[in-house]
N, C-alpha and C positions, 0 to 999 in steps of 0.2 A: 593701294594697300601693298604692292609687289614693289614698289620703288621706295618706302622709307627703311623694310627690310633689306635688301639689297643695300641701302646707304647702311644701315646701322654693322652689318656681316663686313662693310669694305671699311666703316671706323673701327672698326675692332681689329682690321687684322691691320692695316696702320699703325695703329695704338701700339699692337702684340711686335710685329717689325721691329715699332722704335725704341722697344726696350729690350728685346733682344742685341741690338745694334749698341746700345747704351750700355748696357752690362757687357760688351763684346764677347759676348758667346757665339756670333756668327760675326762677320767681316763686310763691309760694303762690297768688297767683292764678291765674295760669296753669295752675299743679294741680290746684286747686278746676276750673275749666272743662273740662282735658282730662278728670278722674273723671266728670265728670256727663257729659260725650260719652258715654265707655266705658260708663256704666250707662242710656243711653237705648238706645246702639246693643245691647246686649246683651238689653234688654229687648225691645224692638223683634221681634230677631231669633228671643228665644223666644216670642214671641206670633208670627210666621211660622210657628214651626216646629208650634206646636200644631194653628193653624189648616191646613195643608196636611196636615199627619199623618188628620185626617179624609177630607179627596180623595185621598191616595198610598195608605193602608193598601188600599183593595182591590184597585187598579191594580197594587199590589206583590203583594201575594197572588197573583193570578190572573198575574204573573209567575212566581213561586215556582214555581204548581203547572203550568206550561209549561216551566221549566227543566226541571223532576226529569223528565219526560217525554223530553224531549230529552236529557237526559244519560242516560237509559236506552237510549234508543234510538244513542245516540253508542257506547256504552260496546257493546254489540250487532256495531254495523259492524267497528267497532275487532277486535274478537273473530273475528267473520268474518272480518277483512283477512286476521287473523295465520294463523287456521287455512287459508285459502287459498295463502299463502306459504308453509307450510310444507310441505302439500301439494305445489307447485310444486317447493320446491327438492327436497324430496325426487324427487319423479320425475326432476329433472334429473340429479340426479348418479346415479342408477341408471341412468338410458335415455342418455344423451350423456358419456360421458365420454370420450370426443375432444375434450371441451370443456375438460380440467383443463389445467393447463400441459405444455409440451413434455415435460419430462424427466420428467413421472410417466405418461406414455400407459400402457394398458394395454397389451402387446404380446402376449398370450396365450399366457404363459409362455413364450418363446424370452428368451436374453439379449441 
């Protein structure tokens, strides 16, 4: 699925090049220099990304295994909340129901 996009984004900018090039709004030299930008800067950037992946991977790990901790723990409170609220509402509407709106008061069965 990654590789006919991939192909369709590099026919396009092909395409988009050779009419630029055709209408000479930019120069074959001009092309020639922006490519070699694009393929220094792209080099460049994966020789960063290799070099860092050495100092992030355990900094990132030892995130990981502090999320799942905390999402364990979140997912707990969360749980408590609810069972607390429920509890709550339940007793309220047993214990206070003077509380409900006028017209449904309990009146102890008189009309």
């Amino acid at each position: 699925m990654l590789m006919p996009c991939i192909s369709l984004v590099l026919v396009l900018a092909v395409v988009t090049v050779g009419l630029l090039v055709m209408t000479q709004t930019i120069s074959v030299e001009g092309l020639v220099t922006g490519v070699c930008r694009v393929f220094a800067v792209v080099a460049l950037v994966f020789v960063i990304i290799c070099a860092a992946k050495a100092i992030l991977l355990p900094i990132l790990l030892a995130w990981i295994v502090w999320l799942k901790r905390t999402m364990f723990w979140a997912v707990i409170v969360v749980l408590g909340l609810l069972a607390v609220e429920l509890v709550f509402s339940a007793l309220v509407s047993r214990r206070w129901s003077w509380l409900s709106a006028p017209g449904k008061r309990n009146t102890g069965g008189k009309p």
